[in-house]
BASEZA-255954 format. One record per atom (N, C-alpha, C, CB): residue number from 1; atom name; x, y, z. Coordinates in nm, 3 decimals, decimal comma, m for minus. Atoms other than C-alpha are relative to their C-alpha. Glycine has a CB too. Layout:
<rs>
[NUM; 'CA'; [X; Y; Z]],
...
</rs>
This chain:
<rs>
[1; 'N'; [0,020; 0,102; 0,102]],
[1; 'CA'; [7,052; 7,483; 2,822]],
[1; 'C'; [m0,021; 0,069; m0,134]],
[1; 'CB'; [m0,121; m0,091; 0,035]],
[2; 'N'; [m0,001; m0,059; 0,129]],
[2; 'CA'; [7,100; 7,566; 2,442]],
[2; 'C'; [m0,098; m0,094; m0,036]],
[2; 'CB'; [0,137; 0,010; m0,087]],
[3; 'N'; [0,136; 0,032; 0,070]],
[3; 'CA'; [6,781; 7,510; 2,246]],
[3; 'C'; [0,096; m0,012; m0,141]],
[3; 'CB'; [m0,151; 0,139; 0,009]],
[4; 'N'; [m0,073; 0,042; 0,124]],
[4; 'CA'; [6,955; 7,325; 1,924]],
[4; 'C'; [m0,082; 0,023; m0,161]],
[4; 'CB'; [0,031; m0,165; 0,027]],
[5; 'N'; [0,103; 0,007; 0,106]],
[5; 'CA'; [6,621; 7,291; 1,695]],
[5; 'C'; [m0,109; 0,040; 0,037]],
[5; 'CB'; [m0,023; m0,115; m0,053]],
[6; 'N'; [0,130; m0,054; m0,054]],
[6; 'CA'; [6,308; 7,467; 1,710]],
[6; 'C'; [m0,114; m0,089; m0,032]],
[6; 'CB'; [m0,030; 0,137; m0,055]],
[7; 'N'; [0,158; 0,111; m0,017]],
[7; 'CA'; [5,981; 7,286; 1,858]],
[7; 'C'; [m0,067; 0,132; 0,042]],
[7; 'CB'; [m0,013; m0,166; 0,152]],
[8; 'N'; [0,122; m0,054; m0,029]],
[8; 'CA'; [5,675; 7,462; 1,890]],
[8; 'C'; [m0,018; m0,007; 0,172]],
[8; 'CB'; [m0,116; m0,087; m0,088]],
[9; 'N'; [0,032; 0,010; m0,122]],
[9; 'CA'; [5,590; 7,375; 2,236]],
[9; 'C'; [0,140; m0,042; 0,112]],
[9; 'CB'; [m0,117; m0,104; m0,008]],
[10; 'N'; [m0,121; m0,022; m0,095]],
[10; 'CA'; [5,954; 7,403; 2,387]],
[10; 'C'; [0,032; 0,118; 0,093]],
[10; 'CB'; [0,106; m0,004; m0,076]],
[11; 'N'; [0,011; m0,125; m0,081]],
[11; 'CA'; [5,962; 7,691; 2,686]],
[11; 'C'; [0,161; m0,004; 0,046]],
[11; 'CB'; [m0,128; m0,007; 0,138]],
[12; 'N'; [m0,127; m0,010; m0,043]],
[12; 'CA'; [6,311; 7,768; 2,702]],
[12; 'C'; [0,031; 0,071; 0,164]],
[12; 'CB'; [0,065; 0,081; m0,114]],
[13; 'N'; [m0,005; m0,032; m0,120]],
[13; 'CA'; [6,395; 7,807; 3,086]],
[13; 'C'; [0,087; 0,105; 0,038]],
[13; 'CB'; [0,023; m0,099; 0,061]],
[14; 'N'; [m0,041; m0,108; m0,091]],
[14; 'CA'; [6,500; 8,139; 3,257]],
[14; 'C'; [0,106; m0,076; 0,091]],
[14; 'CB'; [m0,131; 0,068; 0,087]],
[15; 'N'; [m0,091; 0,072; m0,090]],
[15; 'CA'; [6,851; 8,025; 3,453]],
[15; 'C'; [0,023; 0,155; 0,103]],
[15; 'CB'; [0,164; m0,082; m0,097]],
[16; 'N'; [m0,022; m0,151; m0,075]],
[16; 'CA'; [6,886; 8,286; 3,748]],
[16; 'C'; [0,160; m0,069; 0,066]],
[16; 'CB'; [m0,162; 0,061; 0,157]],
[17; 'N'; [m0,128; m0,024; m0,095]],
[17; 'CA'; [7,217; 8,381; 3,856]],
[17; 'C'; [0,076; m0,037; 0,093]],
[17; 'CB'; [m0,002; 0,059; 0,041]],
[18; 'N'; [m0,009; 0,047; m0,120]],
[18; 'CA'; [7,391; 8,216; 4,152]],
[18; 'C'; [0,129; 0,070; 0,067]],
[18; 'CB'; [0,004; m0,152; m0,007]],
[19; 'N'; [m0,034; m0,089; m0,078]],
[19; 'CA'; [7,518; 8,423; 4,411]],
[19; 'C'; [0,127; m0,076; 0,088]],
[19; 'CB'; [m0,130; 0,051; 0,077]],
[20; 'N'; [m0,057; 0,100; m0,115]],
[20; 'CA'; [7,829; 8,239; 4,599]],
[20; 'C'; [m0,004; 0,079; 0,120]],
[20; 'CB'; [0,157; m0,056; m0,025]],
[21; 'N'; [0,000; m0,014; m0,175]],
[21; 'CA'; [7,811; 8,269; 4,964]],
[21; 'C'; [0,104; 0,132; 0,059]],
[21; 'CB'; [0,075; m0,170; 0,076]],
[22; 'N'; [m0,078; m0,085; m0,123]],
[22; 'CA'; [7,935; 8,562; 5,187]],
[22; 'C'; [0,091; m0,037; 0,043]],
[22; 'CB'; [m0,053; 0,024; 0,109]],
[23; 'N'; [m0,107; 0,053; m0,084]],
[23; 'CA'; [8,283; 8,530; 5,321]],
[23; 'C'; [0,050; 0,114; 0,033]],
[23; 'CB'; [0,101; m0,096; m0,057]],
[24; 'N'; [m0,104; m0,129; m0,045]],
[24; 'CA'; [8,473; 8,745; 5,525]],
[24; 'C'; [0,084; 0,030; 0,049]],
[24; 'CB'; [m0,016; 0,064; 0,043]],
[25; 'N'; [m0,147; m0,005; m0,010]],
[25; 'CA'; [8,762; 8,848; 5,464]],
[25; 'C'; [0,078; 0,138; 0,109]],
[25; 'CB'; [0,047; 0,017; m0,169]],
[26; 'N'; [m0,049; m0,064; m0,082]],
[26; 'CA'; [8,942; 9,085; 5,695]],
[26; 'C'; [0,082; 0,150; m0,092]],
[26; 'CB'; [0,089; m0,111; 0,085]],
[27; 'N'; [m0,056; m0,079; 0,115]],
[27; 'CA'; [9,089; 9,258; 5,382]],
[27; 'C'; [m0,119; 0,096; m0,103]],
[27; 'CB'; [0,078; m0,120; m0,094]],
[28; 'N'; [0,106; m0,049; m0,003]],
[28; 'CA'; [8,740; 9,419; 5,310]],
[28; 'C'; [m0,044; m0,048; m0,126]],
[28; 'CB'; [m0,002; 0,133; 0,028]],
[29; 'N'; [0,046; 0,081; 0,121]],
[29; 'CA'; [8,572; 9,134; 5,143]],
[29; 'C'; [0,049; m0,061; m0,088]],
[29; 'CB'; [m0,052; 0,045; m0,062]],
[30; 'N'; [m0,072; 0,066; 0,181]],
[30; 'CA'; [8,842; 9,061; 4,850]],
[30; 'C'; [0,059; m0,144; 0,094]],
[30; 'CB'; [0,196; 0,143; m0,116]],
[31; 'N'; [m0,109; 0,091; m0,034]],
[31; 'CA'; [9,013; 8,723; 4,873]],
[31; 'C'; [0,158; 0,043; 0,022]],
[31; 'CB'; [m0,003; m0,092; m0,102]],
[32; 'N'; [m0,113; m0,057; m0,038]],
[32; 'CA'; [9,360; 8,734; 5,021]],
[32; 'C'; [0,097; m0,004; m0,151]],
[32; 'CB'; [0,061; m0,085; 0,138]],
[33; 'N'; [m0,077; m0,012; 0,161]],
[33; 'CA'; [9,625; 8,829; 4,741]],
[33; 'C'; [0,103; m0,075; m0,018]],
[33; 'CB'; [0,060; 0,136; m0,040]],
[34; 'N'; [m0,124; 0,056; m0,062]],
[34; 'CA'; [9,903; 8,555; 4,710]],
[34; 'C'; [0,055; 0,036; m0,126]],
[34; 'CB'; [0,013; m0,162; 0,059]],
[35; 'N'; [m0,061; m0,035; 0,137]],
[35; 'CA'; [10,196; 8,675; 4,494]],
[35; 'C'; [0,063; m0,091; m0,077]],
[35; 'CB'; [0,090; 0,093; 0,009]],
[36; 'N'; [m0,053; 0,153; 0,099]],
[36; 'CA'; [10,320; 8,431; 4,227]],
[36; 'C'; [0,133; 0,052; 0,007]],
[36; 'CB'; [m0,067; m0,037; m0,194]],
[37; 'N'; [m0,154; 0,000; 0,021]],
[37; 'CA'; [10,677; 8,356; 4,190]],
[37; 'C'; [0,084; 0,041; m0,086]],
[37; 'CB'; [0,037; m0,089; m0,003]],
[38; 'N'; [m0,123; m0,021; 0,094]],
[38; 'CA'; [10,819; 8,456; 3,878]],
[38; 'C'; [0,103; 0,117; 0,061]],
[38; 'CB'; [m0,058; 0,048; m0,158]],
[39; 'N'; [m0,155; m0,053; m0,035]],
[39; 'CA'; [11,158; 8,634; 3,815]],
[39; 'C'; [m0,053; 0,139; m0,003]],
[39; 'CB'; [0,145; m0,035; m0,121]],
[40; 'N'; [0,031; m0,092; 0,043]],
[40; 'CA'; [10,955; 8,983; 3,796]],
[40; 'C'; [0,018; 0,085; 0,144]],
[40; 'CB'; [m0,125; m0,016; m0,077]],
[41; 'N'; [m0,007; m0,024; m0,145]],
[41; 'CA'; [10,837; 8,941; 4,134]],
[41; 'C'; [0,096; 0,023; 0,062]],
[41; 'CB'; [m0,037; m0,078; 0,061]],
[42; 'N'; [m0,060; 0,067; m0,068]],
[42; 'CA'; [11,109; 8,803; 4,246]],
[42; 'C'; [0,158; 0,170; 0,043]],
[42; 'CB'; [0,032; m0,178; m0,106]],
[43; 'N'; [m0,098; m0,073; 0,028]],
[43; 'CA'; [11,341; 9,094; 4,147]],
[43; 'C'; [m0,090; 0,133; 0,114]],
[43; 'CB'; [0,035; 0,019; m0,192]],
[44; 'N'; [0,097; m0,082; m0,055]],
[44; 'CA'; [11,081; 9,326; 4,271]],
[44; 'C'; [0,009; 0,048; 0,149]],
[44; 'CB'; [m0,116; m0,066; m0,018]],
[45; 'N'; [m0,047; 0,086; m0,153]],
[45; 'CA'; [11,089; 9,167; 4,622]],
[45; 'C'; [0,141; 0,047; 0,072]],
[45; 'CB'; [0,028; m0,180; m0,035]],
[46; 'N'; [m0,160; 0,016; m0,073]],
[46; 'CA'; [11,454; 9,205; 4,622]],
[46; 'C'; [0,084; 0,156; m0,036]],
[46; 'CB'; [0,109; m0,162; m0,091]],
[47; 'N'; [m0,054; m0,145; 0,037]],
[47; 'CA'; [11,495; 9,631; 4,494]],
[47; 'C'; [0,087; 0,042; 0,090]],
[47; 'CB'; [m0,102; 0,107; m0,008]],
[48; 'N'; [m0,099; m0,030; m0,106]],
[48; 'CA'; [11,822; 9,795; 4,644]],
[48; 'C'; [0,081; m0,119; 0,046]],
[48; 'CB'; [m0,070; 0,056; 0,117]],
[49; 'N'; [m0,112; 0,104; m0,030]],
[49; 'CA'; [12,001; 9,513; 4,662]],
[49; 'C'; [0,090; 0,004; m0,063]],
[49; 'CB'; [m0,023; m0,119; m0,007]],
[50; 'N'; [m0,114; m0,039; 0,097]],
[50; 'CA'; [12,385; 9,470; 4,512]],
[50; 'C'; [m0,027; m0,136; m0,059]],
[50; 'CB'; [0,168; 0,041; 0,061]],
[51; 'N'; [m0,055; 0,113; 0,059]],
[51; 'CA'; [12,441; 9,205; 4,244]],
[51; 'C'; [0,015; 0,045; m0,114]],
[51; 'CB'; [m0,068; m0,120; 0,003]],
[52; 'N'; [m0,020; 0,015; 0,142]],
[52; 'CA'; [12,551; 9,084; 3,877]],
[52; 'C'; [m0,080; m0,032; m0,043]],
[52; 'CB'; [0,079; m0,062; m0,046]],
[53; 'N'; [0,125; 0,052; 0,087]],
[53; 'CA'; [12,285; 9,049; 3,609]],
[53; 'C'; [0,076; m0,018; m0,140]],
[53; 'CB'; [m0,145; 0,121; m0,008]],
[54; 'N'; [m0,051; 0,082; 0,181]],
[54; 'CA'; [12,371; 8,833; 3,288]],
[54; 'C'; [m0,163; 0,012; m0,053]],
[54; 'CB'; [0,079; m0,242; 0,000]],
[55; 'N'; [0,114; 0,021; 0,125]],
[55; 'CA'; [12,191; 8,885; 2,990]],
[55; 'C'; [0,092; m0,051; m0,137]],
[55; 'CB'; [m0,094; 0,174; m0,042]],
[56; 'N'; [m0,067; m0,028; 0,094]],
[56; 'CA'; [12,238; 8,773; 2,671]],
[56; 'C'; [m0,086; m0,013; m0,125]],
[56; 'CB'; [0,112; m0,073; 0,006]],
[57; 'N'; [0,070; m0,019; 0,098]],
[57; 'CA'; [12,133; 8,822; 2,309]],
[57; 'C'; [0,022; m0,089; m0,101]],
[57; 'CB'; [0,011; 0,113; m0,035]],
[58; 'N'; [0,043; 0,034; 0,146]],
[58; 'CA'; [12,002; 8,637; 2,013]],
[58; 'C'; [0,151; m0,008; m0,124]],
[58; 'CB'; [m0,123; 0,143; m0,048]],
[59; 'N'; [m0,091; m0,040; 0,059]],
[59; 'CA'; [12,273; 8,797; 1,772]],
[59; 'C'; [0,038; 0,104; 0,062]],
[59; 'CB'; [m0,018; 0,013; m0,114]],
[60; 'N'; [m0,065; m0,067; m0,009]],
[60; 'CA'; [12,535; 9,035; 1,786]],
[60; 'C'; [0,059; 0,124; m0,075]],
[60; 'CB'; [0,041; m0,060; 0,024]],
[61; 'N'; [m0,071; m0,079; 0,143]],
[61; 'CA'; [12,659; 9,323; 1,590]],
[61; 'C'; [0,169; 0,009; 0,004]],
[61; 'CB'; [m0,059; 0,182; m0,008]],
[62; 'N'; [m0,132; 0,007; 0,023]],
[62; 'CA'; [13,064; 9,266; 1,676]],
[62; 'C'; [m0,014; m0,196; 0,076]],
[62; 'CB'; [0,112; 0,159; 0,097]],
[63; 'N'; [m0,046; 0,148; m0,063]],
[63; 'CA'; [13,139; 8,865; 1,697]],
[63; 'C'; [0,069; m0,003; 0,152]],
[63; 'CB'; [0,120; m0,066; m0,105]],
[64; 'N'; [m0,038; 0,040; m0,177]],
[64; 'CA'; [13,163; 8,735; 2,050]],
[64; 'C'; [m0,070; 0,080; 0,108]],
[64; 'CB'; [0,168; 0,030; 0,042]],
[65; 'N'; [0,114; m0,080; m0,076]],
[65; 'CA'; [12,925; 9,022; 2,180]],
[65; 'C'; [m0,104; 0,002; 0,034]],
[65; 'CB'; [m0,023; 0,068; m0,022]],
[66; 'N'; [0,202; 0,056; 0,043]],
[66; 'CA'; [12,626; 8,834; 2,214]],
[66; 'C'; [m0,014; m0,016; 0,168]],
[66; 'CB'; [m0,048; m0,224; m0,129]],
[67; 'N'; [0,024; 0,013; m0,117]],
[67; 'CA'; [12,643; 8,850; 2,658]],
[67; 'C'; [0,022; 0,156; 0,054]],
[67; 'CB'; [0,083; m0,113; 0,058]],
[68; 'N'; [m0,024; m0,114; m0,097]],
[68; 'CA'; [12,635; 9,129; 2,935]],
[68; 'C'; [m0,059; m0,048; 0,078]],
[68; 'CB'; [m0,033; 0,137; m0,020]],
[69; 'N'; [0,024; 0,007; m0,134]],
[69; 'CA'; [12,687; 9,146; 3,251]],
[69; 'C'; [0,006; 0,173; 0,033]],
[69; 'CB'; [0,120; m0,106; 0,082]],
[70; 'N'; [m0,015; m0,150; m0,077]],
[70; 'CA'; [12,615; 9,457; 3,505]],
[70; 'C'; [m0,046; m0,007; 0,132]],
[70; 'CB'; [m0,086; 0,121; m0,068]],
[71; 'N'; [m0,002; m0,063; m0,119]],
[71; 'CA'; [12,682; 9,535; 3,827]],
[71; 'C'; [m0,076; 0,094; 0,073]],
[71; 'CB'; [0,082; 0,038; m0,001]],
[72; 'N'; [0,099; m0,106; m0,063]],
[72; 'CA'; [12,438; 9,705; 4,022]],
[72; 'C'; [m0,131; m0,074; 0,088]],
[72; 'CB'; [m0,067; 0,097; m0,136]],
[73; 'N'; [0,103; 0,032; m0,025]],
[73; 'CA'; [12,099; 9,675; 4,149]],
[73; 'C'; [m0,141; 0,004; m0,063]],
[73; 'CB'; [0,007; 0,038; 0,079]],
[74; 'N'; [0,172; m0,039; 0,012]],
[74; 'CA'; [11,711; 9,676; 4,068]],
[74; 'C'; [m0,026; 0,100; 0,039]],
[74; 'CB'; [m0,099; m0,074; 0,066]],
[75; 'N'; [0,047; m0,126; 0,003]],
[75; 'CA'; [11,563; 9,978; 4,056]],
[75; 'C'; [m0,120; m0,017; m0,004]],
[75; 'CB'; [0,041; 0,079; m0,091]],
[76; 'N'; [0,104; 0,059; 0,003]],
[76; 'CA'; [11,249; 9,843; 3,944]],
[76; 'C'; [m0,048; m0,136; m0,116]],
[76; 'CB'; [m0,071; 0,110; m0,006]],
[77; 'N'; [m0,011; 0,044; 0,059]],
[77; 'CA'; [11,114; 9,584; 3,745]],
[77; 'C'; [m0,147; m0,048; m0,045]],
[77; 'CB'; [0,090; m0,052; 0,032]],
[78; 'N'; [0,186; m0,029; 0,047]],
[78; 'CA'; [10,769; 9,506; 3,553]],
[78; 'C'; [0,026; m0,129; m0,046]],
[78; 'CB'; [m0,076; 0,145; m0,137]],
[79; 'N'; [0,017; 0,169; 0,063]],
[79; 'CA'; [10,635; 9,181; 3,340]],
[79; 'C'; [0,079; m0,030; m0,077]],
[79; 'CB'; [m0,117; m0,043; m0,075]],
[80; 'N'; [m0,060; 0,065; 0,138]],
[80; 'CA'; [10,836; 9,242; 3,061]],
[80; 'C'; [0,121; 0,066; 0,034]],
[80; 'CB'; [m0,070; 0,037; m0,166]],
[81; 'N'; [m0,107; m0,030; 0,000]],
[81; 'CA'; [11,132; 9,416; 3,175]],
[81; 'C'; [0,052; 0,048; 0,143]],
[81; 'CB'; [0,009; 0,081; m0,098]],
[82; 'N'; [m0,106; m0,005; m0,167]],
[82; 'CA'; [11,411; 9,505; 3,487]],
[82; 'C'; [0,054; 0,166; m0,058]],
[82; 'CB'; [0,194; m0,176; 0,025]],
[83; 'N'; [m0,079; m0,127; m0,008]],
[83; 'CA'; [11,567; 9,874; 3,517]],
[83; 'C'; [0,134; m0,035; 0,121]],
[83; 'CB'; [m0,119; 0,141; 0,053]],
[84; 'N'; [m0,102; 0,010; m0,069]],
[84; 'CA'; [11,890; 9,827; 3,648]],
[84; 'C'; [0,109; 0,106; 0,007]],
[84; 'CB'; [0,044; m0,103; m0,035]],
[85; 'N'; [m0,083; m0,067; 0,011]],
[85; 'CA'; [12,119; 10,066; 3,811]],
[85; 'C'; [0,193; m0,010; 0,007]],
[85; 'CB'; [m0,058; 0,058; 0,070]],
[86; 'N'; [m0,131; 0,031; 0,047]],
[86; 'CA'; [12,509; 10,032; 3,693]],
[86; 'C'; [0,084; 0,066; 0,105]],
[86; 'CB'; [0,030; 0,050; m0,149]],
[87; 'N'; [m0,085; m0,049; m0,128]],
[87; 'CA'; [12,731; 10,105; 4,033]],
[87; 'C'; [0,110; 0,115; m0,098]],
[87; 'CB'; [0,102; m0,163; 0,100]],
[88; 'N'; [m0,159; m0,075; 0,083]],
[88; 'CA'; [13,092; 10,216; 3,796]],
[88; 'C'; [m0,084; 0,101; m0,084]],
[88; 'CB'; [0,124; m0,132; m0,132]],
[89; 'N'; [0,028; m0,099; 0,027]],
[89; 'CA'; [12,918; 10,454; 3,596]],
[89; 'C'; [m0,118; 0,051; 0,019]],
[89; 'CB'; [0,029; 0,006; m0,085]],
[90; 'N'; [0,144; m0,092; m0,026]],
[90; 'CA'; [12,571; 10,573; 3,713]],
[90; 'C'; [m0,082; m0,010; m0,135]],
[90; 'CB'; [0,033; 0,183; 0,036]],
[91; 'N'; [0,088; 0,013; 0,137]],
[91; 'CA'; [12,405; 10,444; 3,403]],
[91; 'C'; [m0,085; m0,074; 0,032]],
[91; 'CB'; [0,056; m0,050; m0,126]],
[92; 'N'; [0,121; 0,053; m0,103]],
[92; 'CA'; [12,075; 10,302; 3,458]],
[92; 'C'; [m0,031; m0,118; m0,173]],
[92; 'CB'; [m0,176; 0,175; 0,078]],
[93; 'N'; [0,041; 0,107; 0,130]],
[93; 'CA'; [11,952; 9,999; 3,186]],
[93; 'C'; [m0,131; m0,041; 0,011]],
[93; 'CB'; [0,086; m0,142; m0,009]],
[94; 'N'; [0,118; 0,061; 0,014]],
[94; 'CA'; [11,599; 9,943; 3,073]],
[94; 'C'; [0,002; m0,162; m0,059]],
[94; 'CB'; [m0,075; 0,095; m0,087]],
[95; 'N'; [m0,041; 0,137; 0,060]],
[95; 'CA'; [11,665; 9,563; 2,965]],
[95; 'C'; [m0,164; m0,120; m0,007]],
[95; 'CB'; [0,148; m0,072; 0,129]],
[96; 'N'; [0,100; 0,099; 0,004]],
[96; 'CA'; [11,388; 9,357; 2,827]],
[96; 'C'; [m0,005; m0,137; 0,087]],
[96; 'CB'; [m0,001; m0,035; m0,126]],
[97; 'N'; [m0,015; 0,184; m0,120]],
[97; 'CA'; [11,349; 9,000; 3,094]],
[97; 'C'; [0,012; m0,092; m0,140]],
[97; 'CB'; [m0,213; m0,076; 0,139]],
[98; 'N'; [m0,002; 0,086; 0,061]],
[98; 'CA'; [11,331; 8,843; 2,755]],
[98; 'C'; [0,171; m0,061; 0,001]],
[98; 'CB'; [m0,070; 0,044; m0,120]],
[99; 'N'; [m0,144; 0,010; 0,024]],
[99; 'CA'; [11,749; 8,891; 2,730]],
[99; 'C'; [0,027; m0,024; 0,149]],
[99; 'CB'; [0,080; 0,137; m0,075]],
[100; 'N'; [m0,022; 0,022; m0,097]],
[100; 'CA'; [11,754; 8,818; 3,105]],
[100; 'C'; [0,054; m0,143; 0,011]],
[100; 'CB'; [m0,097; 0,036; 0,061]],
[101; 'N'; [m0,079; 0,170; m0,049]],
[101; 'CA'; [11,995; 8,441; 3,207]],
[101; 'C'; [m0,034; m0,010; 0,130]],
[101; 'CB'; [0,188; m0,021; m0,005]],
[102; 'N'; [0,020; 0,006; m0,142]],
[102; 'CA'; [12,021; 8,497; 3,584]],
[102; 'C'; [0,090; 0,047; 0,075]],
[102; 'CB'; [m0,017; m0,112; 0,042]],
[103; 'N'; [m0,070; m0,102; m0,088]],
[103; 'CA'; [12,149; 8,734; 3,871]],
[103; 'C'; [0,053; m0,063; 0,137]],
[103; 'CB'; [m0,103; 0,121; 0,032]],
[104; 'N'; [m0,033; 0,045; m0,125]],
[104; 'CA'; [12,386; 8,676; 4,160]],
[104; 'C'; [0,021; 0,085; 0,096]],
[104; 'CB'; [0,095; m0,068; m0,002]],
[105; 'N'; [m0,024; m0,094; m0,099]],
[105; 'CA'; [12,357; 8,854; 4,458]],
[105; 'C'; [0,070; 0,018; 0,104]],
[105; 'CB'; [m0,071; 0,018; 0,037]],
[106; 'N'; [m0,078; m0,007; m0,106]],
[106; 'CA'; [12,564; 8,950; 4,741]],
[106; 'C'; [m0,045; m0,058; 0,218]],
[106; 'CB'; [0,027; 0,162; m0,033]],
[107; 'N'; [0,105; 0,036; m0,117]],
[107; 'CA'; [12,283; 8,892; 5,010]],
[107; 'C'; [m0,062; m0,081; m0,018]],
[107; 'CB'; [m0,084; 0,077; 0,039]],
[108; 'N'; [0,090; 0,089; 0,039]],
[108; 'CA'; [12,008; 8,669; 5,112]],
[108; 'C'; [m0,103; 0,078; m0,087]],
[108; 'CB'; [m0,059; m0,070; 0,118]],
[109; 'N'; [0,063; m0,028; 0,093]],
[109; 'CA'; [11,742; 8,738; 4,901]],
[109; 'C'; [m0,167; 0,001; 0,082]],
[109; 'CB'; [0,041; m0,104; m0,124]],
[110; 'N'; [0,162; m0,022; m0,103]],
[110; 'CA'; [11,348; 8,807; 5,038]],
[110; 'C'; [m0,108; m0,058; m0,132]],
[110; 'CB'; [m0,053; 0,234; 0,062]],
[111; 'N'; [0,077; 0,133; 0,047]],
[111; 'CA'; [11,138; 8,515; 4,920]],
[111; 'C'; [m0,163; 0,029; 0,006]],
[111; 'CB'; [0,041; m0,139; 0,111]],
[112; 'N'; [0,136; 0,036; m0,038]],
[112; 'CA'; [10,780; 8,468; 4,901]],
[112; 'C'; [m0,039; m0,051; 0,097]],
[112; 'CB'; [m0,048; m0,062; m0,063]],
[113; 'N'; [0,001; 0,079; m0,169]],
[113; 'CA'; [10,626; 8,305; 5,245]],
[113; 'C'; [m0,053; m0,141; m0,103]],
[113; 'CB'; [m0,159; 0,083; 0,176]],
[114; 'N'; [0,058; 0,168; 0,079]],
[114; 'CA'; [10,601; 7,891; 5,124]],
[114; 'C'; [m0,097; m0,062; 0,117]],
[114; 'CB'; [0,163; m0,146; m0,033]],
[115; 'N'; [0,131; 0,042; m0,044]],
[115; 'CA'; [10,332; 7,824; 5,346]],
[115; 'C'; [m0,097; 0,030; m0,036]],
[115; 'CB'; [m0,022; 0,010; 0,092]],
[116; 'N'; [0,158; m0,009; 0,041]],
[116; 'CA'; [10,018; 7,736; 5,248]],
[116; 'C'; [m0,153; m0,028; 0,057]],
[116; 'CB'; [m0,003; m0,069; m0,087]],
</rs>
């Protein structure tokens, strides 16, 4: 409780701490970890796999150059960006997820579990 105006004979109360309850988890104590879905994960999930990845950009510096595509796979991929490796020439692409559209793959793909 916030004390707003000062009174003389107001004893502002001591609040102690509250402890939630013991549970136990099998995972030593932590709650279990469920992974969220985005495209970070998702890519993550799915490393070594073959597909096409479209990106495309904002502007361009030659008209009509404002997309790419590349062939390859995930290598790895973080919050803000995908490393992709390029099959035809062994070139590897750090590519921001911001310029990321969406990738098609050759396989099924390894999902999150949708039970809850």
């Amino acid at each position: 409780m916030n004390q707003y105006y000062w009174y003389p004979g107001y004893q502002q109360q001591q609040q102690q701490p509250t402890t939630p309850p013991a549970t136990t988890y099998l995972n030593g104590g932590r709650p279990p970890f469920r992974e969220e879905s985005y495209i970070e994960n998702i890519l993550r999930l799915n490393r070594g796999k073959i597909g096409t990845f479209n990106f495309s950009f904002e502007s361009a510096i030659e008209a009509g150059k404002n997309t790419l595509s590349i062939r390859g796979m995930v290598e790895a991929a973080g919050r803000d960006h995908v490393i992709i490796s390029e099959f035809q020439t062994g070139r590897r692409y750090l590519m921001p997820m911001i310029y990321f559209d969406y990738a098609v793959f050759d396989e099924e793909l390894n999902y999150f579990n949708q039970q809850t």
